[in-house]
SETORDO-265418 format. One line per 4 residues: their letters; for each residue x, y, z of C-alpha. Coordinates in steps of 0.1 Angstrom, whole numbers. Example, Ala and Ser with C-alpha at 12.3 -4.5 7.8 and 13.67 -1.06 7.14 Angstrom:
2
AS = 123:-45:78; 137:-11:71
END
This chain:
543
XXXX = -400:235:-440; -384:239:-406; -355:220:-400; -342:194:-375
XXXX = -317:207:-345; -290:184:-344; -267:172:-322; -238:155:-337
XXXX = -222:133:-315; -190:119:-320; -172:98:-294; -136:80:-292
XXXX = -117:57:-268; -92:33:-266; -100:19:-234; -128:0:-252
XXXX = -110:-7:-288; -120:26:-305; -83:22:-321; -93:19:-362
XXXX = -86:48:-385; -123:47:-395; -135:56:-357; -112:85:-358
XXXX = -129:120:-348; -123:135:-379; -136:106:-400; -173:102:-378
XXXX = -173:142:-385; -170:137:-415; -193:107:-422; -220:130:-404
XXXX = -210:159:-423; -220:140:-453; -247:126:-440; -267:154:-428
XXXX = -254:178:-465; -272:152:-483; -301:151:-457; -314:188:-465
XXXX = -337:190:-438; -312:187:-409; -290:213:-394; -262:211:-366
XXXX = -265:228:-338; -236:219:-320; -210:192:-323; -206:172:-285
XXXX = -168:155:-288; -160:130:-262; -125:122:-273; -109:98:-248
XXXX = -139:89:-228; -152:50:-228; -186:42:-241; -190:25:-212
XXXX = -191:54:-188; -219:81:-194; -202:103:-172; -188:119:-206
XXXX = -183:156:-204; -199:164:-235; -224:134:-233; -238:155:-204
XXXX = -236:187:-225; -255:175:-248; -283:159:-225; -283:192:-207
XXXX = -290:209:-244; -318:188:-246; -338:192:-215; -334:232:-225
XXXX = -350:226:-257; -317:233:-278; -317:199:-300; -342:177:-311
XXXX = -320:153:-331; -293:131:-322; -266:120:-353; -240:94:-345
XXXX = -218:73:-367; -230:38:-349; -245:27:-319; -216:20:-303
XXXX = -204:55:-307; -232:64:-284; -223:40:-260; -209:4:-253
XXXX = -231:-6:-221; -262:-22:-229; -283:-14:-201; -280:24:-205
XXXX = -275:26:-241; -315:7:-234; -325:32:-213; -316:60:-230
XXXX = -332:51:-267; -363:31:-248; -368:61:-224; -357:89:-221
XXXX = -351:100:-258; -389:91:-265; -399:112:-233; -385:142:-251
XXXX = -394:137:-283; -359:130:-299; -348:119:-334; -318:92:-331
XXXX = -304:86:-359; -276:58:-361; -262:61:-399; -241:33:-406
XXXX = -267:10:-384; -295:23:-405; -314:34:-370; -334:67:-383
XXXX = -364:68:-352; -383:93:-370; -381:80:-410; -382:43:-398
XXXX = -398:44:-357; -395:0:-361; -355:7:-371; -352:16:-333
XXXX = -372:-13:-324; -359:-41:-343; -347:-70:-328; -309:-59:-343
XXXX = -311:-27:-324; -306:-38:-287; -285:-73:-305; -259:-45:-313
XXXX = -260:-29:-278; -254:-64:-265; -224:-70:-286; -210:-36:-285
XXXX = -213:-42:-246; -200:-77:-249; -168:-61:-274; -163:-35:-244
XXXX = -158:-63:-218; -139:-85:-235; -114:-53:-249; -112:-39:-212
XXXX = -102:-80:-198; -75:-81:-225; -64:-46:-212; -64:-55:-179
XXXX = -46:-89:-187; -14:-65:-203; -17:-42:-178; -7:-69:-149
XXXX = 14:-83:-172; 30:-52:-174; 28:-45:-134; 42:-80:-127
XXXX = 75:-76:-150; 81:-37:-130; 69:-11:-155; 52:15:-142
XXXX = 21:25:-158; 8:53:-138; 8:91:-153; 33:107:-124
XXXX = 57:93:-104; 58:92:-68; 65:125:-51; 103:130:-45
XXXX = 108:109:-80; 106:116:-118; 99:93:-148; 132:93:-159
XXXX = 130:106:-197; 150:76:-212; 125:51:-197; 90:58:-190
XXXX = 83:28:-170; 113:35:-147; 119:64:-117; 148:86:-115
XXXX = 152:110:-82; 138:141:-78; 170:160:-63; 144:188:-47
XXXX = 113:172:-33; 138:138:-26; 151:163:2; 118:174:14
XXXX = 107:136:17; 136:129:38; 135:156:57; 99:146:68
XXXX = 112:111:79; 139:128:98; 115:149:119; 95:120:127
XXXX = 125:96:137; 137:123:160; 106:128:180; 88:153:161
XXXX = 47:150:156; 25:151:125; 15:185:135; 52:200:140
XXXX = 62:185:105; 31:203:92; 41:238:104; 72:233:99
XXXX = 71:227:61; 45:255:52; 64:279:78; 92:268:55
XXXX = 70:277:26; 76:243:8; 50:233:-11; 31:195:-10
XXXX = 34:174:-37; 6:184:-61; 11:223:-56; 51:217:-65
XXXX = 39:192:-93; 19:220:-111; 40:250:-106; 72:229:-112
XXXX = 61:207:-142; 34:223:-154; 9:194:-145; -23:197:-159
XXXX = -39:187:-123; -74:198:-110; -65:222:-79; -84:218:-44
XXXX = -89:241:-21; -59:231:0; -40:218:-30; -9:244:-17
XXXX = -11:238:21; 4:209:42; -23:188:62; -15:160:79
XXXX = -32:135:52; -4:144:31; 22:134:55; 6:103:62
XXXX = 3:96:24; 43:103:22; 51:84:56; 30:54:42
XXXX = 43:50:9; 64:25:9; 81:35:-26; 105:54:-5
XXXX = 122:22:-1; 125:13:-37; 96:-6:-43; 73:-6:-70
XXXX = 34:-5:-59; 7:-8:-82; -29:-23:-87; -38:-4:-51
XXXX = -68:5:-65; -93:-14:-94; -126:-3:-116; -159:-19:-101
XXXX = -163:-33:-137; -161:-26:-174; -192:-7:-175; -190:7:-142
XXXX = -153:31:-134; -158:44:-99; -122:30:-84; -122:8:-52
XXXX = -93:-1:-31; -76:-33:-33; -65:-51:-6; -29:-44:5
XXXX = -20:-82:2; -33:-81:-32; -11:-55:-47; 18:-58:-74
XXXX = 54:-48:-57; 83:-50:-75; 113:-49:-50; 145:-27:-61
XXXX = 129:-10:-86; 142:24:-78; 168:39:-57; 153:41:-23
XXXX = 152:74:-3; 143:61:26; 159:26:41; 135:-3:50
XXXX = 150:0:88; 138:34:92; 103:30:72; 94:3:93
XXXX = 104:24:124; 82:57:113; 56:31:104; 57:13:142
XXXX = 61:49:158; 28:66:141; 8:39:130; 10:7:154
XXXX = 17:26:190; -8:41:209; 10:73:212; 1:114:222
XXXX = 15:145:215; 25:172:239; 20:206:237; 56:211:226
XXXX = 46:196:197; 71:164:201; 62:129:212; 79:117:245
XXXX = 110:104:248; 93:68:259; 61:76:242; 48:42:222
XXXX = 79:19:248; 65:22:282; 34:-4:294; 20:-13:328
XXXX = 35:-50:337; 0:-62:351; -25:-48:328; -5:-40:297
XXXX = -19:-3:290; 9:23:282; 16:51:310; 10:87:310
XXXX = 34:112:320; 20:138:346; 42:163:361; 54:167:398
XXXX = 64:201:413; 100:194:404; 100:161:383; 78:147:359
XXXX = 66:111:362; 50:80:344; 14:62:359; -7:33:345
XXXX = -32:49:319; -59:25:335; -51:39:372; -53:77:361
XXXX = -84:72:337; -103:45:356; -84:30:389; -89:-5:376
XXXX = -53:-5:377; -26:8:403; -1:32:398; 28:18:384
XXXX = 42:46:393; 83:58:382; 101:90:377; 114:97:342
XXXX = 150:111:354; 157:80:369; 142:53:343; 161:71:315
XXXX = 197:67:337; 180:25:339; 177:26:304; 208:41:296
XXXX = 224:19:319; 211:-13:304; 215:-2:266; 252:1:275
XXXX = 255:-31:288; 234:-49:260; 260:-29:237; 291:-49:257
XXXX = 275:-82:252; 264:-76:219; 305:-71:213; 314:-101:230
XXXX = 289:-124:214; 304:-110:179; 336:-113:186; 329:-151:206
XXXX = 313:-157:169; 338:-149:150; 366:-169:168; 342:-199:170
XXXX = 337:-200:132; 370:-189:123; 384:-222:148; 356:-250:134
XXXX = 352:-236:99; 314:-229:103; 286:-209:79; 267:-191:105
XXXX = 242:-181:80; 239:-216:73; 235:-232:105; 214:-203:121
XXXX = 187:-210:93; 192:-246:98; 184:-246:131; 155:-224:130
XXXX = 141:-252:101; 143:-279:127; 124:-259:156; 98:-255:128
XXXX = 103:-292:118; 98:-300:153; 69:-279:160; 48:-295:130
XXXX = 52:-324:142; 39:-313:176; 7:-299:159; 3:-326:140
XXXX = 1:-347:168; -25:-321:190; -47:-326:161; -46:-366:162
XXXX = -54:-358:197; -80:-340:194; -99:-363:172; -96:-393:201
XXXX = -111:-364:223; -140:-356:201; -146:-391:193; -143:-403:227
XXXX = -168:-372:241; -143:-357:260; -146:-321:243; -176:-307:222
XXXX = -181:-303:186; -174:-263:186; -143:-269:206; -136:-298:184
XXXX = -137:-275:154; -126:-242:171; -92:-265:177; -81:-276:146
XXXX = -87:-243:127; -62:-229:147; -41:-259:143; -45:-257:109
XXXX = -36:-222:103; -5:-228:127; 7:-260:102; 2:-234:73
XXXX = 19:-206:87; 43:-229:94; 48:-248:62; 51:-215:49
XXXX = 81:-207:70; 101:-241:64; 93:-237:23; 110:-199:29
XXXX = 140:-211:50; 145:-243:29; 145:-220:-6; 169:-195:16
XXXX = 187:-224:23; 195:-238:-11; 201:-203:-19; 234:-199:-43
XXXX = 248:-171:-20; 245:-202:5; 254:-229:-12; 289:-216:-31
XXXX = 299:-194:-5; 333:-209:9; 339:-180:31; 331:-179:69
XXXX = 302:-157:73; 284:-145:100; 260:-118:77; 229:-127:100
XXXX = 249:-121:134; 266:-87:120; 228:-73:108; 213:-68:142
XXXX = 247:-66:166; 256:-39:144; 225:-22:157; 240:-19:188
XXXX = 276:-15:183; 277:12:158; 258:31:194; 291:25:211
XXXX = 290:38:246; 258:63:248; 252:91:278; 221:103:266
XXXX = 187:92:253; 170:101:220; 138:90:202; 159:70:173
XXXX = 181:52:201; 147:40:217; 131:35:189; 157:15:169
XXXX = 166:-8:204; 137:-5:224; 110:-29:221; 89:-22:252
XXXX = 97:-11:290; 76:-24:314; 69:-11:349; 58:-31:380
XXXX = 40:-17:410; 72:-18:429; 92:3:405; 109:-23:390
XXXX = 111:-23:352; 118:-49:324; 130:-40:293; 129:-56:262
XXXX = 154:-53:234; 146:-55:198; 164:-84:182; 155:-108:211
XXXX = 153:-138:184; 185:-134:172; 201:-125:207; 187:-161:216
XXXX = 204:-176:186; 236:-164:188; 238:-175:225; 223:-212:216
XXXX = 248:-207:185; 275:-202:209; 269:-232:241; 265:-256:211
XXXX = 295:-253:189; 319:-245:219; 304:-282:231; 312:-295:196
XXXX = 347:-283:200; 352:-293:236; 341:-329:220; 367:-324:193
XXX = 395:-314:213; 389:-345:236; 393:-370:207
END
């Protein structure tokens, strides 16, 4: 009597609940074992092991092994401990006993489901057959929501659940959910901020570091650590992908980021980004490497300037800062015969524009110039500060955040009221119904930008630093005149001066320029700050 070629097939998972003793590897082996000693006619050809795989996902190493074994003619039999060892989604777990098991002529046998298709060809047909799928599918789903459910609960409360750390960081062996610093790759990472901040492109960092023979993050991960990682074909070379992926990381600055990526569904475990606003971060969660000043920095040089690289490697000392004052378009810088100088983009590419026209030696002695004096009165406002809340006993902090909640007070009152008029205009066929409508959206998302704002400054404002500090303070003023004091008196541009100062330059047909500080918001405060309190004192002095 020939014998049946079996495939015993034994699968386990606790992404889908596969936790009890009974589902254990070594018990379905040897429930099967038993099963197929007592069953004299049966003989195993192989055994497929999926151990860690859900039976939701067919893409099962061994699952596909075994498939593969069949359409060669290797098995004819497949043993499992349950259905739901086979699998947990319902719609394949269907196709494959309906389908294509039939089409190939093979025995299923489910033992502790009492499925046997060639002893009992109904048992595979009865009603309780695909009623099992459907639960074992349902089980899956409701398994992976209460996974999910401790997961984010997990994510929210700042443990990291992820397999490695961030390059530059470790797990740190006392607390797996927390980071410790990498002392060697922390260097590379900051190193590669460095070069950015100081003018350098993608492309220069890139040579530099495999000139430098430092290897990227997953090539130092394996031969460091030991990570088992699947290698690509570049997995030891520096691209520019992986400096982006370090320059956009914002875990350099301490923060925890997770959830940036989710399974389509249970059944289904191809990932698909999330979007960035709906991501778990967890503030001061690790020591930073990089600061928040200079992320955002790298971030506004690379990834929200329109910006080019010379041949030199290096960005331009103005590159991403300089802008045609009519049309808006950034200059190009074209060399003379003994000087180089900027045009309008728009004028060289197109002539829509004129030239705008100015040489670089002499805007960088105008923007040295003004940075210099912007550095003097940014030391007399502090200073003028200081003495004025030292004299009338004021919080700056205090009344610089109370005044920016009346100008948003003030300012939802004013929407408020263009909607109400709005309405008379509509109802009175002044404007149309599109513009009727195209009007209060935006008036509407104006009020709840701005509702968000006042909640913000009135929860900063009840703060307890706020409300049981008794010393002066002037904490808001100091964090952006420091900026420009700690530059004292400069003689020479650099990337990180422009960069950290320099919002925009713009240039006017007639040569003139306009330059526009960073920290224009707070320059405007201060000043306000200043003509209204020395009013207030001038009042009290009088009485």
């Amino acid at each position: 009597m020939s014998k049946w070629k079996v495939a015993a097939y034994l699968r386990l998972s606790s992404d889908d609940g596969d936790k009890l003793e009974s589902n254990s590897i070594t018990n379905q082996k040897k429930l099967i074992n038993i099963y197929i000693n007592r069953e004299k006619n049966l003989k195993v050809v192989d055994y497929y092991i999926d151990d860690g795989y859900s039976g939701t996902d067919f893409e099962r190493p061994d699952f596909k092994r075994m498939i593969r074994d069949i359409k060669r003619g290797k098995i004819d039999t497949i043993i499992v401990k349950d259905l739901s060892r086979f699998g947990r989604n319902y719609i394949e777990v269907g196709r494959y006993l309906e389908d294509f098991l039939p089409i190939n002529n093979i025995r299923f046998i489910a033992i502790n489901d009492n499925v046997d298709s060639y002893k009992d060809p109904e048992s595979i047909n009865n009603i309780i057959v695909p009623f099992k799928n459907l639960m074992n599918d349902e089980y899956s789903r409701d398994i992976s929501n209460k996974v999910k459910s401790i997961l984010n609960a997990k994510k929210e409360s700042g443990e990291f659940i992820g397999s490695y750390a961030p390059y530059g960081y470790l797990r740190d062996p006392k607390n797996k959910h927390d980071f410790i610093i990498d002392e060697k790759a922390s260097k590379v990472v900051i190193k590669i901020f460095d070069m950015i901040l100081k003018g350098k492109s993608k492309k220069y960092v890139v040579d530099e570091l495999n000139r430098l023979g430092i290897l990227p993050p997953m090539a130092y991960k394996i031969e460091e650590f030991n990570y088992n990682m699947k290698k690509t074909n570049s997995y030891d070379i520096w691209n520019g992908k992986k400096i982006d992926d370090i320059l956009r990381n914002i875990s350099y600055t301490g923060v925890l980021v997770q959830s940036k990526k989710k399974r389509i569904s249970h059944r289904v475990h191809k990932q698909v980004r999330v979007a960035p606003d709906d991501w778990i971060m967890i503030p001061n969660h690790h020591k930073a490497l990089i600061t928040e000043e200079k992320f955002n920095m790298v971030q506004e040089i690379l990834y929200k300037r329109d910006i080019k690289v010379e041949k030199n490697k290096n960005y331009d000392l103005f590159a991403g800062h300089i802008s045609c004052a009519d049309c808006g378009n950034s200059l190009s810088k074209r060399k003379g015969k003994a000087k180089d100088y900027y045009y309008c983009t728009s004028y060289l590419e197109n002539k829509v524009c004129s030239k705008h026209t100015i040489r670089k030696d002499k805007l960088i002695d105008i923007v040295i110039e003004a940075i210099n004096n912007q550095i003097d009165i940014a030391e007399n406002i502090d200073r003028t500060i200081k003495m004025m809340a030292e004299e009338s006993g004021i919080n700056y902090d205090y009344e610089i955040l109370n005044n920016r909640l009346n100008d948003i007070k003030n300012n939802i009152l004013k929407y408020t009221k263009l909607k109400g008029i709005v309405r008379e205009d509509y109802a009175t066929n002044i404007i149309k119904e599109d513009e009727y409508k195209d009007y209060i959206k935006d008036y509407n998302e104006r009020l709840e930008q701005l509702e968000d704002e006042k909640e913000e400054l009135i929860r900063k404002l009840n703060s307890e630093e706020i409300k049981s500090s008794k010393e002066l303070k002037v904490k808001s003023n100091e964090e952006w005149i420091r900026k420009f004091e700690k530059k004292k008196h400069i003689d020479k541009l650099n990337n990180i001066i422009i960069n950290e100062l320099i919002e925009d330059i713009q240039v006017h047909d007639n040569g003139n320029i306009n330059i526009i500080f960073k920290y224009q918001d707070e320059f405007i405060e201060a000043i306000d700050f200043i003509k209204r309190e020395k009013y207030d004192i001038m009042l009290k002095n009088v009485v």
